[in-house]
C-alpha positions in Angstrom: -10.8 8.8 -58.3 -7.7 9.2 -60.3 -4.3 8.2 -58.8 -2.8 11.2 -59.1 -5.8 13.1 -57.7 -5.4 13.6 -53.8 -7.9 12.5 -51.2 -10.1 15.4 -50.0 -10.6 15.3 -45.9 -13.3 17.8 -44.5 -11.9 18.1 -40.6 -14.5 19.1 -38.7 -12.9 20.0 -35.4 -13.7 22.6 -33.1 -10.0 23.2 -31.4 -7.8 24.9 -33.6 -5.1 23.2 -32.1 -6.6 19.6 -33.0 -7.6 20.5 -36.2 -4.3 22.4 -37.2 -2.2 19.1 -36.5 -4.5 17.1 -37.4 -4.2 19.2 -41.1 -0.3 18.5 -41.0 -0.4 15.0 -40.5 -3.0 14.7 -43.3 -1.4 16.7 -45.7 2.7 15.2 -44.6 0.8 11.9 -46.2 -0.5 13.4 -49.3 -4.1 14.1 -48.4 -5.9 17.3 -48.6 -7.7 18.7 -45.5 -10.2 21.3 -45.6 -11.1 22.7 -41.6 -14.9 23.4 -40.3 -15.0 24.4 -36.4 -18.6 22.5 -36.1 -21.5 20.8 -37.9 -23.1 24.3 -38.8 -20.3 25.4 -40.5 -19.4 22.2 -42.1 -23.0 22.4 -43.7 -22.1 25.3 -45.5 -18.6 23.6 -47.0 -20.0 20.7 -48.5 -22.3 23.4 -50.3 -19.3 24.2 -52.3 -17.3 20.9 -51.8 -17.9 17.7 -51.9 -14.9 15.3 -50.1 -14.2 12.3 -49.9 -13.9 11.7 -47.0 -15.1 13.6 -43.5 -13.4 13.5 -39.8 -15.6 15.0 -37.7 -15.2 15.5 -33.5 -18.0 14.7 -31.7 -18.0 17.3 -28.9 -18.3 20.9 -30.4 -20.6 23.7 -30.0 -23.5 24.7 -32.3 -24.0 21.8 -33.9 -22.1 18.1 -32.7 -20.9 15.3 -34.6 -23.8 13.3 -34.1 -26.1 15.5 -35.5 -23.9 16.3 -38.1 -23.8 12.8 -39.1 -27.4 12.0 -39.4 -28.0 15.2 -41.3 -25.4 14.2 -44.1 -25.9 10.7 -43.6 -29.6 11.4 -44.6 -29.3 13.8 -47.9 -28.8 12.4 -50.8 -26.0 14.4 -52.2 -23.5 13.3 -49.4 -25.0 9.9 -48.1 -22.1 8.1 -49.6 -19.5 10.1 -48.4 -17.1 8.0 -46.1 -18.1 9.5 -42.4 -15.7 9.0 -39.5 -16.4 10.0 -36.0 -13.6 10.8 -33.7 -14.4 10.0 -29.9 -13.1 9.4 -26.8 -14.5 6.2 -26.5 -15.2 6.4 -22.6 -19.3 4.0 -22.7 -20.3 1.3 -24.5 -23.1 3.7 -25.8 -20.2 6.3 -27.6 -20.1 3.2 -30.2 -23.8 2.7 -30.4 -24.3 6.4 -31.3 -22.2 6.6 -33.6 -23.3 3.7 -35.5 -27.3 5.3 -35.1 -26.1 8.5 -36.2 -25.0 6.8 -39.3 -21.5 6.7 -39.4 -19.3 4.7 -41.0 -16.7 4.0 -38.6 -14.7 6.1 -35.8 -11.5 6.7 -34.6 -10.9 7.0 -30.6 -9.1 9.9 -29.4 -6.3 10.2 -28.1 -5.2 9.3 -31.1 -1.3 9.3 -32.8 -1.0 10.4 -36.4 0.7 7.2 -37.7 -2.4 5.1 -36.4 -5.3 7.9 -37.7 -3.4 7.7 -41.1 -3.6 3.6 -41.4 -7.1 3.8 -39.9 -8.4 6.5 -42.6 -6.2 4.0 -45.3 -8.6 1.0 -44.1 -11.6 2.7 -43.7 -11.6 4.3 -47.5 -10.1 0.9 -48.7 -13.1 -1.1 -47.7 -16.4 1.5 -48.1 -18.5 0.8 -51.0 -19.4 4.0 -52.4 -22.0 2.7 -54.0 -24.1 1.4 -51.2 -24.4 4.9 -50.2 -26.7 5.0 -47.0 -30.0 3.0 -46.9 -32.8 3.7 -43.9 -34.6 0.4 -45.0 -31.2 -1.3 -43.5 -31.1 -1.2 -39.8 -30.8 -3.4 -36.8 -32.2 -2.8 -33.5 -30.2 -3.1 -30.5 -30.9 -2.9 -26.7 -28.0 -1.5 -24.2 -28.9 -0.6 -20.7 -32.6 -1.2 -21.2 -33.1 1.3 -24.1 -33.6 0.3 -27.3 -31.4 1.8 -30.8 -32.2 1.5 -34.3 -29.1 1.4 -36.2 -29.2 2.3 -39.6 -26.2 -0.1 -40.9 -26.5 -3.5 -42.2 -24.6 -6.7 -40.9 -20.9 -6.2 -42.4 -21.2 -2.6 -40.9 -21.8 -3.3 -37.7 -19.6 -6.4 -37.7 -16.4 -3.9 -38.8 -17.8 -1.1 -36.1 -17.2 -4.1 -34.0 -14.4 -5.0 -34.6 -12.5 -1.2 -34.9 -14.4 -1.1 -31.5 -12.5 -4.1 -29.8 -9.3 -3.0 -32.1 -9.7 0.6 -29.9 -10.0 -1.8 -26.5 -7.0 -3.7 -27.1 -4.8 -0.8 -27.8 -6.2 0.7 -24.7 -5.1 -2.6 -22.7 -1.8 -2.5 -24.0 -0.9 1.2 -23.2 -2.5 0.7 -19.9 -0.3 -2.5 -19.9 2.8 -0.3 -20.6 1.8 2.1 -17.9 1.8 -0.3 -14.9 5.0 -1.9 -15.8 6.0 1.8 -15.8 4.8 2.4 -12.7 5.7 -0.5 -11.6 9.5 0.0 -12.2 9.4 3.5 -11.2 7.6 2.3 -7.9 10.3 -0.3 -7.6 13.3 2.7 -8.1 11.9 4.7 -5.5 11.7 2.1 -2.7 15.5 1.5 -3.6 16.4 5.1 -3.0 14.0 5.2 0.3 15.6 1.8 1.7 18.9 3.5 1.0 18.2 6.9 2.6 16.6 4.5 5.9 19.2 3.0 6.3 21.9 6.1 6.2 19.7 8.1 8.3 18.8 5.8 11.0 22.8 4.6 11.0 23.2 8.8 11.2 20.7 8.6 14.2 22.0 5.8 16.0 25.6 7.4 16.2 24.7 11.2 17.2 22.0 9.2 19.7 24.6 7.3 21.4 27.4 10.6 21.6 24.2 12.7 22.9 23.2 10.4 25.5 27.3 10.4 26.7 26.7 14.2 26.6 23.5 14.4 28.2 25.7 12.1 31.1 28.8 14.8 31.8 27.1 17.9 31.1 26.5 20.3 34.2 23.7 21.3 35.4 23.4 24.2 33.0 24.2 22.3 30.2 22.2 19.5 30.4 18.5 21.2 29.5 20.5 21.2 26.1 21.9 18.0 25.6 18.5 16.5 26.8 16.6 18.1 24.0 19.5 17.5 21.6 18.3 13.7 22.4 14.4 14.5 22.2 15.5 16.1 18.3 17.4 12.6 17.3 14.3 10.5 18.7 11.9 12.5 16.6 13.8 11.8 13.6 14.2 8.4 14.3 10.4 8.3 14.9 9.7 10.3 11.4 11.8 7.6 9.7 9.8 4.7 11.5 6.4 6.6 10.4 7.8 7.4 6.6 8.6 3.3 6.9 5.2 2.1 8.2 3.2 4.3 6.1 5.3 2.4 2.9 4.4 -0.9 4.5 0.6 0.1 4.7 0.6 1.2 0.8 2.4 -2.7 -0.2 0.3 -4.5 2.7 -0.7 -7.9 1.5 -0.4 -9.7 4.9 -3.3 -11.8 6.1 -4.8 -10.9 9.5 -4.1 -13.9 11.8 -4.1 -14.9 15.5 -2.0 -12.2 17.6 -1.1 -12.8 20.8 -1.9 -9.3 22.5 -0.3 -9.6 25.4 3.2 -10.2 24.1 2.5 -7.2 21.8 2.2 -4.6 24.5 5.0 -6.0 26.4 7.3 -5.8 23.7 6.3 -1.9 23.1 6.5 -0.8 26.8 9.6 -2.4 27.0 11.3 0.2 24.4 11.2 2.4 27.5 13.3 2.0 30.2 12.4 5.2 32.0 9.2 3.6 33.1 6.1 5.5 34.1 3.7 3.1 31.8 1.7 0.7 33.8 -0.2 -2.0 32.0 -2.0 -5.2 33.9 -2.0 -7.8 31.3 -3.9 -9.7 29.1 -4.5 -13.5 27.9 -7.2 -11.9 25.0 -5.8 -12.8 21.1 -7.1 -10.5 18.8 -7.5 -10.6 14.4 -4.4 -8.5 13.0 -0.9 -9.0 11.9 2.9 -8.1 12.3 2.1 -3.9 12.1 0.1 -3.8 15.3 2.7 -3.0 17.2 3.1 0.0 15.1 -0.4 0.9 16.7 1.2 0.6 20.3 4.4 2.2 19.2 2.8 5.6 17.7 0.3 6.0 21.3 3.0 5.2 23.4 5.5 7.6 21.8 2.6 10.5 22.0 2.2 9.6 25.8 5.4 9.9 26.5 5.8 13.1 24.5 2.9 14.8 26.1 3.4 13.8 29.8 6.9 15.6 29.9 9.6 14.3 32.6 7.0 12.5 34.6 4.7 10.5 32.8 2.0 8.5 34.1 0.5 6.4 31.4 -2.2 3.4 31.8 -2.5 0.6 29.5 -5.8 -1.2 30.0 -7.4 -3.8 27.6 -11.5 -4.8 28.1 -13.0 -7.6 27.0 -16.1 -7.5 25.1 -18.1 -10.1 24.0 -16.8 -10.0 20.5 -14.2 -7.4 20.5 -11.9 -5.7 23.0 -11.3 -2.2 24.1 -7.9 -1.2 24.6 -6.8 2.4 26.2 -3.9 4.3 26.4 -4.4 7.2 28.7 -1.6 9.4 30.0 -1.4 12.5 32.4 -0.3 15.2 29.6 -2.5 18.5 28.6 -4.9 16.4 27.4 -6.9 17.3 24.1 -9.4 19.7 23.3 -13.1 19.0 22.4 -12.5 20.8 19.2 -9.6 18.5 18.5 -10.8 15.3 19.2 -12.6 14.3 15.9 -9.6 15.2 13.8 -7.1 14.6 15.9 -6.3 11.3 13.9 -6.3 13.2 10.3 -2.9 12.8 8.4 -1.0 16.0 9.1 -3.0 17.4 11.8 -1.1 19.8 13.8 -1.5 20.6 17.5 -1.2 23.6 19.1 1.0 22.5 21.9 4.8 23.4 22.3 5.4 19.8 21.7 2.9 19.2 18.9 3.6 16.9 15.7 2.7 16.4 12.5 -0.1 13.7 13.6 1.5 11.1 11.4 1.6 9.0 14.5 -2.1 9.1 15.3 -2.9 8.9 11.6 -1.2 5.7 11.4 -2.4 4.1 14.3 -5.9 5.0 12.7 -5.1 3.4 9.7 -4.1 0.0 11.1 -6.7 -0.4 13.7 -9.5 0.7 10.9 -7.8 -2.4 8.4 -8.3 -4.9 11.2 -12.1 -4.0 11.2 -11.6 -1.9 14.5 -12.1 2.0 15.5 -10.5 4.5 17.2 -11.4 7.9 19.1 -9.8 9.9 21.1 -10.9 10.7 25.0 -10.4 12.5 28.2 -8.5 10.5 31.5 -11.0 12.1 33.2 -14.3 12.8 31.3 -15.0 16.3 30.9 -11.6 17.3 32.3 -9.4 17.8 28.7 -6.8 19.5 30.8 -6.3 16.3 33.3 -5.3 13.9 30.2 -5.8 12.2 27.6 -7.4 8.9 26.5 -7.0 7.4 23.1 -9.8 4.2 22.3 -9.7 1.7 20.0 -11.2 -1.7 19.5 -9.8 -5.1 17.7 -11.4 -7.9 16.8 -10.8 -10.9 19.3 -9.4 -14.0 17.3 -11.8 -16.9 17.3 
């Protein structure tokens, strides 16, 4: 074609959208595009037109890019027009398609219009007009146990091939982009979580301290306030704990090891002084790592919110034959049958006046389920909800 002459595109798109941008990029590089919405209606264009060159989508009503290929690809009067499927590339078998439908090459969507441009420059620069498209020329090939003729000859498939593994490595690289993204994005957030912590547990610490003075001098009147001024600080410090652990369960990357259980419960009753928590010991040593107190911390903390001003809670640990048993049981309002199975659900709300968000149980879940353990929730006193409750779970014993 002459220099001067400029390069017919048929676009055979069925979003307007698509097919209008897809027209300005085209034409802001000298081309000129001509718009079907589907294979039917791009039939009755090259009627009147013959282009050289034709984009076509392969997902569009009426008639789809596949078929449209193989009916142009197989009439003489268009068989050597350059055809070029645009796909999304998501199976191995989008390529194979394309090349048994007969086309010459294909562009993956999403695409940008720089890249389409240089593509559609490559693709034109290299067809042989003359070759025109030959059914005698074919290779058969066999993906996931069927088998497909393709109607192409060895330097076709080679540069499908090779436009194919062109599409993969630009897909690696913007996926490469993304996670460094991600990454640094991931990285900005813990900063600004690791600040806020660390202000807010410094907040709690102080008002904690002046409350507990106040809670000491108020009257008798006064007091009923200053005591749940003190419960209000230790639930925020507890939601900050729970915000924290839940972070250090997303980046976990800690081996499970020996634990020493014993030492672990000890350490966890010992964050309260008002006592009521009676635990027996252990010499068992179970598979987990430096969260599992976390386990003890969340039940614990429950206990003692449920039981009120007299708590009465029982730590007992069983030993199985490869596995132990541990329960926490406590003399609170217990929970109901209903409740039990989704008690441990992220964000499950109680109906008690001293109900939580169930972050606490949720991530006690989570760690005893990583160790290869499980957890359910009991009465103290089976088939007496109302005389307590009793929350199971098992751990691995270390070997």
């Amino acid at each position: 074609m002459a220099d001067d002459k400029p390069v017919t595109v048929l676009i055979v798109e069925d979003s307007r959208t698509q097919a209008e941008i897809l027209k300005a990029t085209l034409e802001k590089h000298g081309y000129s595009p001509v718009l079907a919405e589907n294979g039917k209606e791009a039939l009755e264009v090259l009627e009147t037109l013959t282009p050289d060159v034709i984009i076509s989508d392969v997902v569009m009503p009426v008639m789809d890019g596949y078929e449209f290929c193989r009916i142009v690809k197989n009439d003489a009067r268009w068989n050597t027009i350059p055809f070029i499927l645009l796909t999304m590339l998501t199976d191995s078998k989008d390529v194979v398609y394309a090349m048994v439908s007969g086309a010459d090459n294909f562009i993956t969507k999403p695409y940008q219009g720089e890249y389409l441009v240089s593509r559609l420059k490559k693709i034109l620069s290299s067809h042989d007009r003359a070759a025109g498209f030959s059914g005698d020329s074919s290779a058969d090939v066999i993906l996931s146990g069927k088998k497909f003729s393709i109607p192409h000859d060895r330097g076709q498939i080679i540069q499908f091939l090779l436009s194919a593994y062109e599409a993969a490595v630009m897909q690696h690289q913007e996926v490469l982009v993304a996670q460094k993204r991600l990454c640094e994005a991931n990285e900005e957030a813990n900063l600004y979580l690791d600040i806020i912590t660390h202000d807010i547990n410094n907040v709690n610490t102080g008002a904690l301290a002046l409350t507990e003075l106040l809670h000491m001098k108020a009257d008798e009147k006064s007091r009923p306030i200053a005591q749940r001024l003190v419960a209000s600080i230790n639930q925020s410090a507890e939601i900050i704990g729970n915000v924290s652990t839940i972070r250090r369960l997303h980046e976990k990357k800690e081996a499970l090891r020996d634990i020493d259980l014993d030492s672990v419960i000890r350490h966890e009753i010992q964050r309260y002084s008002s006592g009521g928590i009676h635990y027996a010991g252990t010499d068992v040593h179970v598979m987990a790592d430096t969260l599992l107190g976390q386990v003890f911390t969340n039940l614990l903390g429950n206990s003692m919110k449920f039981s009120g001003p007299g708590p009465d809670i029982h730590i007992s640990v069983e030993n199985r034959r490869d596995h132990v048993e541990v329960v926490v049981a406590d003399n609170g309002p217990g929970i109901p049958d209903a409740m039990k199975p989704v008690v441990f659900d992220r964000f499950r709300k109680g109906k008690g006046p001293r109900s939580g968000k169930g972050l606490g149980l949720f991530i006690a879940r989570t760690l005893v389920e990583s160790y290869g353990g499980s957890v359910w929730a009991a009465d103290r006193v089976d088939g007496n909800p109302e005389n307590g409750a009793a929350i199971h779970f098992t751990l691995k014993k270390a070997p």
